[in-house]
C-alpha positions in Angstrom: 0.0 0.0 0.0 2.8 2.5 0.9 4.8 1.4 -2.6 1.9 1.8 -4.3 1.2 5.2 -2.6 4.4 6.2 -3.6 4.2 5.6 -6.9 1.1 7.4 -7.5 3.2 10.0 -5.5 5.8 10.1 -7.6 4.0 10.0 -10.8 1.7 13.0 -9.8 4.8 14.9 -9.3 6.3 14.5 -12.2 2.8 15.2 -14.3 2.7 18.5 -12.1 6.4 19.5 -13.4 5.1 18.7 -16.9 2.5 20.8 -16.5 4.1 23.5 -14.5 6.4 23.5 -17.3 4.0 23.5 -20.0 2.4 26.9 -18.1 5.7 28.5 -17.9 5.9 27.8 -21.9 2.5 29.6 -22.3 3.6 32.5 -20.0 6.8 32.7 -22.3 4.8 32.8 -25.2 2.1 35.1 -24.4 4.8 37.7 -23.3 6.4 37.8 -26.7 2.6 38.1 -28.5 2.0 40.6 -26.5 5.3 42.3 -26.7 4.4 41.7 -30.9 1.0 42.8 -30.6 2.4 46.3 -28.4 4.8 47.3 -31.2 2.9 46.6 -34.6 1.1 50.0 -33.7 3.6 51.8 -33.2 5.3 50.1 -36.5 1.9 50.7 -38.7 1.8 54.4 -37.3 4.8 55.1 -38.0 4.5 53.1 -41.8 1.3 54.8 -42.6 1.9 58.5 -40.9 5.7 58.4 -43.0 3.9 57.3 -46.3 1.4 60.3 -46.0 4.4 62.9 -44.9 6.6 62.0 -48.0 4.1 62.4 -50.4 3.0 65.9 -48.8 6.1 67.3 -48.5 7.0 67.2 -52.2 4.1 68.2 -53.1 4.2 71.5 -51.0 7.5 72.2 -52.0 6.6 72.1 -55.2 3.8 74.3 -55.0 5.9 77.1 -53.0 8.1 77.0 -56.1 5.2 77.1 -58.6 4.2 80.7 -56.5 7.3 82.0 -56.7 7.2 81.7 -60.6 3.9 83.2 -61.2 5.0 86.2 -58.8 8.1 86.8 -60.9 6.4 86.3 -64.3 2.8 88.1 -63.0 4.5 90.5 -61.0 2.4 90.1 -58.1 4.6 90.2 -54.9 1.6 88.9 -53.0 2.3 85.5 -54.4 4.6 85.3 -52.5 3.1 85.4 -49.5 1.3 81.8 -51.0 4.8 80.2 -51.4 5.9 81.4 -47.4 2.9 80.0 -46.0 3.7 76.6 -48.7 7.0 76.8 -46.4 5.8 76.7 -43.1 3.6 73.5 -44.2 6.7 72.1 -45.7 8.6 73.0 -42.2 5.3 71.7 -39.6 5.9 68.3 -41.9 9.3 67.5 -41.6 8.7 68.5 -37.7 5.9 65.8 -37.7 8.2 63.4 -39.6 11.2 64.2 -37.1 8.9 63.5 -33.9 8.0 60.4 -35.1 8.6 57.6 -32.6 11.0 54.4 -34.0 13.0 56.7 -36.2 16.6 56.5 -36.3 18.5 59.2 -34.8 20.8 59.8 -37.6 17.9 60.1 -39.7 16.2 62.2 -37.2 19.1 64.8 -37.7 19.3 64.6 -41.1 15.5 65.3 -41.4 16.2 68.6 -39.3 19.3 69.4 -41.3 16.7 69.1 -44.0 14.4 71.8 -42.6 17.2 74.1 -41.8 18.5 74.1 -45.3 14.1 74.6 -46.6 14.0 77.1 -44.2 17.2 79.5 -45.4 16.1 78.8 -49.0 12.9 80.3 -48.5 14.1 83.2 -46.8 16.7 83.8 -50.1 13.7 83.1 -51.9 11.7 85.1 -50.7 13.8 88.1 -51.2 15.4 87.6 -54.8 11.9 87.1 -55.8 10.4 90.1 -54.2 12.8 92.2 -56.2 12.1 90.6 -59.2 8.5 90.9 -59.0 9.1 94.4 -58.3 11.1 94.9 -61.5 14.7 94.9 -60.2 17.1 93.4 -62.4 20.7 93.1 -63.4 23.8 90.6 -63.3 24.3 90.1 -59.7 20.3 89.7 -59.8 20.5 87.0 -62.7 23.4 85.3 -60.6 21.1 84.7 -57.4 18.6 83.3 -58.9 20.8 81.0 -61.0 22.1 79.9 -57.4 18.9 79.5 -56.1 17.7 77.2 -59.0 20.4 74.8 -58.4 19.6 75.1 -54.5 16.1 74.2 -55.4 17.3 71.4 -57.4 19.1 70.2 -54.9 16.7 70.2 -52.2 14.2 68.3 -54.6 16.3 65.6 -54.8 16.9 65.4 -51.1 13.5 65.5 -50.3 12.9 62.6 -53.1 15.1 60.6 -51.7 13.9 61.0 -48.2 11.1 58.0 -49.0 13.7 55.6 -49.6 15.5 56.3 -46.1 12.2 55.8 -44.3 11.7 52.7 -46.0 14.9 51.8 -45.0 14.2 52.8 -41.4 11.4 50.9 -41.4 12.7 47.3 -42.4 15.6 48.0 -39.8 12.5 48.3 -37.0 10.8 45.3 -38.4 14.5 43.4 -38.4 15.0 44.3 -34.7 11.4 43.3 -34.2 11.9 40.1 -35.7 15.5 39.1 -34.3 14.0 39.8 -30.3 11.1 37.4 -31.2 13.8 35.1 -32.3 15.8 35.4 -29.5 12.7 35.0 -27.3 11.8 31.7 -29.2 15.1 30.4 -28.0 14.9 31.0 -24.9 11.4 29.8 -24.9 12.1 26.0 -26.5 15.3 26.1 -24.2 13.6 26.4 -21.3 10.6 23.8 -22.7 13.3 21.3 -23.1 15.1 21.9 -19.8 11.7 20.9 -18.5 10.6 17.8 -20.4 14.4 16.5 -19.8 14.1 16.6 -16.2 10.7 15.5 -15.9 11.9 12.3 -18.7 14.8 11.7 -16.0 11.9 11.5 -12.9 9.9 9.5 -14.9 12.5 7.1 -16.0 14.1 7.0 -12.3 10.7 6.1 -11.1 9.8 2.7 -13.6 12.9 1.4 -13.3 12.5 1.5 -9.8 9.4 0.7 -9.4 8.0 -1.0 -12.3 10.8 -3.3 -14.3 11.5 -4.9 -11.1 8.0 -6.3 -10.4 7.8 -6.9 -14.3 11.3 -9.2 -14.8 9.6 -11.9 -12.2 6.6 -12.0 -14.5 8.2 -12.4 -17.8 10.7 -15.4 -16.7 7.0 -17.7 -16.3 5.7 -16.2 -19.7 9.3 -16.4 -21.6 9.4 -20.6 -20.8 5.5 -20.3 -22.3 6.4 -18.4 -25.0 9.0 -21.1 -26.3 6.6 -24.3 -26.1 3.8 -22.1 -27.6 6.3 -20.9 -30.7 7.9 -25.0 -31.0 4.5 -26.5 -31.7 3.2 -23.9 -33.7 6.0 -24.1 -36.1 5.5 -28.0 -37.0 2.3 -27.2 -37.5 2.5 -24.4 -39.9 4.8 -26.4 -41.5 2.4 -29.3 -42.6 -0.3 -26.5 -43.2 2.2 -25.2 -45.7 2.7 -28.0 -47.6 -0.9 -28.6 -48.0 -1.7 -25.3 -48.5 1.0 -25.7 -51.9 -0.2 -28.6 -52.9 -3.8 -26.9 -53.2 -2.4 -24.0 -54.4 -0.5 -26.3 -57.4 -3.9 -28.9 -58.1 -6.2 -25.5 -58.1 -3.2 -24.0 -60.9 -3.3 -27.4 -62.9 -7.1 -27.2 -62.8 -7.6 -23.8 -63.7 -5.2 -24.5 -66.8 -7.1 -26.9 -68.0 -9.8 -25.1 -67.3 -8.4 -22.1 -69.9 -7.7 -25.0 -72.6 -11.2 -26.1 -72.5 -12.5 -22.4 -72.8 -9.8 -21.9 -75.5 -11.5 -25.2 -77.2 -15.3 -23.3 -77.1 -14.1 -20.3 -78.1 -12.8 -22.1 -81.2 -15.9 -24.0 -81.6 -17.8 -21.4 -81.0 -16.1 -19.2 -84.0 -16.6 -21.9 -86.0 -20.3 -22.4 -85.9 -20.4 -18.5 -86.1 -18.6 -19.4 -89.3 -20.6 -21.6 -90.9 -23.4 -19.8 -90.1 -22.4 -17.0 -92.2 -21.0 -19.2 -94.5 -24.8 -20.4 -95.0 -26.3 -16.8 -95.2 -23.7 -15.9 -97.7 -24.2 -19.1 -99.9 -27.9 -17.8 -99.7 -27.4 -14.8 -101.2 -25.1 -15.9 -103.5 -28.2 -18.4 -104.5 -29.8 -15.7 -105.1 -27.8 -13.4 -106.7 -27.3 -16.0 -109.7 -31.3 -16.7 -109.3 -31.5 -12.8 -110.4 -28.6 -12.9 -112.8 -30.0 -15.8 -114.7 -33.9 -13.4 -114.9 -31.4 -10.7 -115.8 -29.7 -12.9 -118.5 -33.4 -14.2 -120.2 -34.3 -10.4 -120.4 -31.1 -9.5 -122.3 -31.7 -12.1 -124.7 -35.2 -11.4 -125.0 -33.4 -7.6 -125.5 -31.1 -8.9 -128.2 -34.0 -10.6 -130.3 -36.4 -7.4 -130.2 -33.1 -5.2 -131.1 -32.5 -7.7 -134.3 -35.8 -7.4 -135.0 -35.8 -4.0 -135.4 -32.8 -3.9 -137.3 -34.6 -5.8 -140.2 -37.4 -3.0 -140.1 -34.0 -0.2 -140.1 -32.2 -1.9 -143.1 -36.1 -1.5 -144.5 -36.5 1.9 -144.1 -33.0 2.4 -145.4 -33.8 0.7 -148.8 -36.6 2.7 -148.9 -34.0 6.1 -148.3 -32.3 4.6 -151.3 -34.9 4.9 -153.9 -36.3 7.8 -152.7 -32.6 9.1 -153.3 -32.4 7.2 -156.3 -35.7 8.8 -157.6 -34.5 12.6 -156.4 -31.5 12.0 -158.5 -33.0 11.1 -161.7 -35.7 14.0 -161.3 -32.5 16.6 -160.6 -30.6 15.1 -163.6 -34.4 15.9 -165.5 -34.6 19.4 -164.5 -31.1 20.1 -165.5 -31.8 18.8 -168.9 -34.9 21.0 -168.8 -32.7 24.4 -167.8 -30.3 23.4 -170.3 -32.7 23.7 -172.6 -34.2 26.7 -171.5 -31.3 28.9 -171.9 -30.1 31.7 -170.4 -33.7 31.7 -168.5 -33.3 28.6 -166.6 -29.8 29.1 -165.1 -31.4 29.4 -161.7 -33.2 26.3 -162.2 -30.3 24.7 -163.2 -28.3 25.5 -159.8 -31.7 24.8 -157.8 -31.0 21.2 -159.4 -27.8 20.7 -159.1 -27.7 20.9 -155.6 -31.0 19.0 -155.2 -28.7 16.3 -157.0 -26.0 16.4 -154.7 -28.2 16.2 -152.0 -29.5 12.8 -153.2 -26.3 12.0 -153.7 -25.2 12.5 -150.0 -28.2 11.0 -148.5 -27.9 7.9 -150.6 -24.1 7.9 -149.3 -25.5 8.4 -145.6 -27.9 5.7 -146.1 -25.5 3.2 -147.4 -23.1 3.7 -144.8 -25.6 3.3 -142.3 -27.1 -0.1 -143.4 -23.6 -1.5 -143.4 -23.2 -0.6 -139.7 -26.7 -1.9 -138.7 -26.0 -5.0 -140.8 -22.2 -5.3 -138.7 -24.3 -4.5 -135.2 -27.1 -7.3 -136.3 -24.1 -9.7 -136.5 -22.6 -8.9 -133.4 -26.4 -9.0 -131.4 -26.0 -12.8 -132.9 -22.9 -13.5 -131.7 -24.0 -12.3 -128.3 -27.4 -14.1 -127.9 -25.2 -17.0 -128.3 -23.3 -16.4 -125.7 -26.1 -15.5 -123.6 -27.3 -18.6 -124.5 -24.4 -20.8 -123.0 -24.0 -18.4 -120.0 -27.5 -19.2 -119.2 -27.3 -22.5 -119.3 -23.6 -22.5 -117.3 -25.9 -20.1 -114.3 -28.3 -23.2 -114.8 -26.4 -25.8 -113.6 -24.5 -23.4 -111.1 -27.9 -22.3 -109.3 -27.9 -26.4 -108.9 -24.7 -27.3 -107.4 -25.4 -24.3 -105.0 -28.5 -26.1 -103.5 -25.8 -29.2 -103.0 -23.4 -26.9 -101.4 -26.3 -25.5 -99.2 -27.6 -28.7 -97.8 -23.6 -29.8 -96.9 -23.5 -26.1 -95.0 -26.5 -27.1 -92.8 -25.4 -30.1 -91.8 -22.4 -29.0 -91.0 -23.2 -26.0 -88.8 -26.2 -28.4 -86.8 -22.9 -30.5 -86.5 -21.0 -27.5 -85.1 -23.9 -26.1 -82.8 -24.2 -30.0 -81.3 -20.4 -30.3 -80.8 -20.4 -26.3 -79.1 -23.3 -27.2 -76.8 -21.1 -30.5 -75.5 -18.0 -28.3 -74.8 -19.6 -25.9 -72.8 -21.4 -28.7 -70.5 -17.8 -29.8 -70.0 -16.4 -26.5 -68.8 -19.3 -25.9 -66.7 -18.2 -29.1 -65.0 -14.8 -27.8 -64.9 -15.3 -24.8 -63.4 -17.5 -26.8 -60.7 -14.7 -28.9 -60.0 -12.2 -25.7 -60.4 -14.4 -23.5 -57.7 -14.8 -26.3 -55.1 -10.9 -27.0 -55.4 -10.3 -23.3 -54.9 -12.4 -23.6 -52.1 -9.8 -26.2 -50.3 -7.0 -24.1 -51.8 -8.3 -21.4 -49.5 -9.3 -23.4 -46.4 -5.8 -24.6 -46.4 -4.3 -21.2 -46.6 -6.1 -20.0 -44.1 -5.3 -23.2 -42.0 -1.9 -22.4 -42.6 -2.2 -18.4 -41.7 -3.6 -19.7 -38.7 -0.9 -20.9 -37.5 1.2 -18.8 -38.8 -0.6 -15.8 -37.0 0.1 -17.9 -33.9 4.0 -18.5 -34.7 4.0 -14.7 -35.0 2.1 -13.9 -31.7 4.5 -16.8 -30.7 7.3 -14.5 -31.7 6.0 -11.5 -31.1 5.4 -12.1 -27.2 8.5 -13.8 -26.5 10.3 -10.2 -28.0 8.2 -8.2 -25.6 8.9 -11.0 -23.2 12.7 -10.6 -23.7 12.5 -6.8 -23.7 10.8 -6.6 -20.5 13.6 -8.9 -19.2 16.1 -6.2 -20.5 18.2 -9.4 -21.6 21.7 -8.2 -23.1 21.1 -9.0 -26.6 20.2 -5.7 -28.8 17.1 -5.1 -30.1 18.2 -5.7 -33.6 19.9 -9.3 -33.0 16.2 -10.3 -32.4 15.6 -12.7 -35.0 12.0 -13.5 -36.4 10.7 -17.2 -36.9 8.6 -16.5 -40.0 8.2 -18.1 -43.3 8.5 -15.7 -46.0 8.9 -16.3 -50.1 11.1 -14.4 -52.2 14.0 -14.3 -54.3 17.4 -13.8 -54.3 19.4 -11.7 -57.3 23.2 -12.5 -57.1 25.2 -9.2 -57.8 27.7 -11.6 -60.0 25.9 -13.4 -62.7 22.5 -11.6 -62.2 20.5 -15.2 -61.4 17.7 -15.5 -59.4 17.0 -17.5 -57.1 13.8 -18.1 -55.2 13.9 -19.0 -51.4 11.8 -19.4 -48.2 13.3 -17.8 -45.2 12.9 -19.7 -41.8 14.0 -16.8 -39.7 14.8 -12.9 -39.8 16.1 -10.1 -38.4 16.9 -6.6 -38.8 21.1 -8.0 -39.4 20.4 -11.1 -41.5 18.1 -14.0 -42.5 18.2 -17.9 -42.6 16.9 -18.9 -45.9 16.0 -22.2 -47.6 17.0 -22.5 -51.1 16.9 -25.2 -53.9 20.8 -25.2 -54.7 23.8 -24.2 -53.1 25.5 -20.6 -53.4 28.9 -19.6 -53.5 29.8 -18.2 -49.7 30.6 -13.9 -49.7 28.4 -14.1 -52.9 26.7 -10.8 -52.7 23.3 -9.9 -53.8 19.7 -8.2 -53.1 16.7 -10.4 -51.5 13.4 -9.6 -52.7 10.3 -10.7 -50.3 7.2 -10.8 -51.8 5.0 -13.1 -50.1 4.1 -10.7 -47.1 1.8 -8.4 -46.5 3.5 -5.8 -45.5 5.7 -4.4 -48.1 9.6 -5.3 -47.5 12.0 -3.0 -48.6 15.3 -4.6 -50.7 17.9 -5.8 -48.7 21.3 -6.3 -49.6 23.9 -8.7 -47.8 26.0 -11.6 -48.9 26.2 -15.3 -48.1 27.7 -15.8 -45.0 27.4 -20.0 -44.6 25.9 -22.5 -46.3 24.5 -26.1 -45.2 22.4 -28.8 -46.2 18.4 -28.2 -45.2 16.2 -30.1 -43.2 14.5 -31.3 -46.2 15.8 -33.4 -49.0 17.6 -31.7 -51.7 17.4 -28.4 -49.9 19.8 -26.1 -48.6 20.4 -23.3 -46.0 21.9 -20.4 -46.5 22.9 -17.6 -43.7 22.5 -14.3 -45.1 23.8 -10.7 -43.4 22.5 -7.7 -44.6 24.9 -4.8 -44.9 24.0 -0.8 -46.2 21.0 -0.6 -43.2 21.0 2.6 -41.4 19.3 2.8 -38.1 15.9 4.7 -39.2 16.0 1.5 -42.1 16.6 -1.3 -39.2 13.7 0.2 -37.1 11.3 0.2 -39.7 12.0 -3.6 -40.8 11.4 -4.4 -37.2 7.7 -2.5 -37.3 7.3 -4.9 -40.6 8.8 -7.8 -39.2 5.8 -7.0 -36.1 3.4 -6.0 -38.5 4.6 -9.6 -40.8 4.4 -12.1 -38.4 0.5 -10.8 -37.6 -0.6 -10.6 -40.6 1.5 -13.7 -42.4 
């Protein structure tokens, strides 16, 4: 009761420096906002209230210089009077500018230097242009005022410049502001972590007094556990394992033959889809010659009604030839006759003459075209014969297409038969395939099982051993977990695939099908966890024969693993052996 009193003692103290500490931290802080907060008035006054002053006092000056001008050229002296009172505003702004608070004092000065100089020009002014105005001239008179131009000039650029050395001023405030915040800061974290290193320290003094004691008795009964817990769990993963392979390889040959007999019914399949188009073109194609062989009868039928005609042309023509024949002999008449007549049938006579060679052309015309309708009667001939034999060729054509047409549909009922049989076989396949699957998965998760109690196994006894605070170091604490992967040998680049039968964040056993060279170096890729492995790189340290017939083991030590890389294998080898 009094241990346990003091404990809770204890504890409660070192909670009340945390948060003593903690209160101290947010005193710190709130003193440097509010030391912020007090001068970013004074900052922004002095930003906005400088801004205003430079632009006014340009502007002023400018306009005293603008009066003194128009007195000179209007000769108005009381002009002038304008451009003093211009002055004084000039003068009661560099005084506000001057009184400023946060200004530099060498810039304070120069800002009343400034005045000083605006104020004696304005008295010169003043007077060289009063005498002007009034009419006064002359060298020495010309000689002022060129001295008072440049003075002018002068000033001007002084007083432009004057917003650039209140920027200036400015960003040095803001600098200062911003290096005592920093310098605040550092004292602030200093002290934060003065604090949560002593109270660490208490706390620490206080479990290792109090706590890992009390703790190391514990962990001796659950260590022994541990071990007889993690020995029977690993045979029995084992023989999971195997079976859960030997599913794994009857559900791969199943689902390969599985993928033969779909590749089989896709075939048949494409070619039942072929025949059936075979049979729809082979109909069309039936008819298509059905209507070339209507098409053929009509062209002969054509043919004979064109030869026909032709008789009743070369008719007509004949008739053309008399009638020519007759013309001629009646022109060859009426030349006679005008010949006769004299001097008073000479027009007949031409009338005649080309009546004549009329005749003459159309019986030339008419010749010419019974000779080609004769030739183009012969060749309508020769084509109905052909006609006739390609008909009769269509003929028995359109016949052997209605044998071809009954061997198509018998051959695609054939195909449709021999597709519906092949897809009742895969459907028993994939019957078989699914409830083999099935055990595929019942033994892998027979063998996670156990697995996931290797790993607790494993897990417990590392908590176990760290509670004991035995001397090993955390990362000599090796793993018993069975992981695939393969391993890539620097050298000659092969691959090699392996099992490993323990791990840790210095090196692995692994179980490999043939021996390798010892130093060989290389890179081992897991890929059978769930949890993603980063590569690791090591060489071959020893080899031996395996516990299993034609295997061997192989001790592996990693090498290139900085500390943040062995911690974070050591959360995956956690994470690993819980979810293996």
């Amino acid at each position: 009761m009094g241990s346990s009193f003091r404990l809770s003692l204890w504890i409660w103290l070192s909670i009340g420096i945390l948060i003593t500490g903690y209160l101290i931290s947010l005193g710190v802080s709130y003193h440097m906002a509010f030391s912020i907060q007090k001068q970013l008035p004074d900052i922004s006054d002095f930003a906005v209230t400088s801004t205003e002053l430079c632009q006014r006092i340009p502007e002023y000056f400018e306009e005293q210089n603008r009066y003194y001008g128009k007195a000179v050229i209007m000769g108005e002296p009381e002009l002038l009077d304008k451009a003093r009172s211009k002055s004084a505003e000039v003068a009661n702004c560099l005084d506000s500018l001057a009184a400023l608070r946060g200004l530099a004092p060498e810039l304070r000065e120069k800002i009343r230097r400034l005045r000083s100089e605006i104020r004696r020009y304005a008295e010169q002014a003043d007077q060289i242009h009063r005498k002007t105005s009034t009419g006064e001239t002359g060298a020495e008179m010309v000689e002022q005022i060129t001295r008072l131009s440049n003075r002018k000039k002068v000033l001007a650029e002084m007083l432009n410049a004057m917003p650039g050395d209140i920027r200036k001023n400015l960003s040095a405030n803001v600098s200062d502001m911003i290096s005592g915040v920093r310098q605040k800061n550092t004292v602030n974290i200093s002290v934060s972590a003065a604090i949560v290193c002593l109270v660490l320290l208490i706390i620490y003094g206080i479990i290792r007094k109090y706590i890992i004691g009390t703790l190391f008795r514990i962990t001796e009964y659950l260590y022994e556990s541990s071990q007889k817990v993690a020995h029977i769990s690993s045979g029995i993963s084992s023989g999971s394992q195997q079976l859960a392979e030997g599913a794994t390889a009857q559900a791969a040959a199943i689902t390969q033959a599985i993928a033969s007999l779909e590749q089989i019914a896709s075939m048949t399949r494409q070619n039942a889809g072929d025949t059936r188009k075979a049979r729809e073109a082979r109909h069309q194609g039936g008819e298509h010659l059905q209507n070339l062989s209507r098409a053929m009868k009509k062209t002969g039928s054509a043919m004979s009604d064109i030869e026909s005609q032709g008789a009743e042309i070369r008719r007509i023509i004949e008739t053309i030839n008399e009638i020519a024949f007759q013309t001629n002999l009646l022109a060859l008449n009426a030349a006679v006759e005008a010949a006769r007549a004299g001097t008073s049938g000479a027009g007949f006579a031409v009338v005649a003459d080309e009546v004549r060679n009329l005749a003459t052309r159309s019986a030339g015309a008419a010749s010419e075209i019974r000779n080609l309708i004769e030739k183009t009667v012969r060749e309508i001939r020769t084509g109905a014969h052909l006609l006739q034999e390609t008909e009769a060729a269509l003929s028995e054509t359109v016949v052997q297409n209605e044998a071809v047409r009954h061997l198509i549909d018998s051959i695609a009922n054939s195909s449709q038969d021999q597709a519906e049989g092949i897809e009742e076989v895969n459907r028993t396949m994939s019957e078989i395939d699914r409830i083999v699957q099935q055990n595929a998965t019942n033994a892998e998760l027979f063998s996670s099982a156990f697995i996931r109690l290797n790993g607790q196994s494993e897990r417990m006894s590392y908590f176990i051993r760290k509670l004991k605070g035995l001397s090993e170091k955390r990362e000599q604490i090796r793993v018993r977990i069975a992981l695939k992967g393969d391993f890539c040998d620097e050298k000659t680049g092969r691959k090699m695939p392996f099992i490993t039968r323990d791990i840790s964040a210095k090196g692995a056993c692994i179980i490999i099908p043939a021996p390798l060279e010892e130093g060989a170096r290389g890179t081992l890729r897991i890929t059978s966890a769930s949890a993603r492995f980063p590569d690791l790189r090591g060489h071959v340290l020893r080899i031996s024969e395996g516990a299993a017939a034609g295997t061997c083991e192989a001790g592996i030590r990693f090498t290139e693993l900085s500390a943040g890389l062995k911690e974070q294998l050591l959360d995956i080898l956690s994470t690993a052996s819980e979810a293996a």
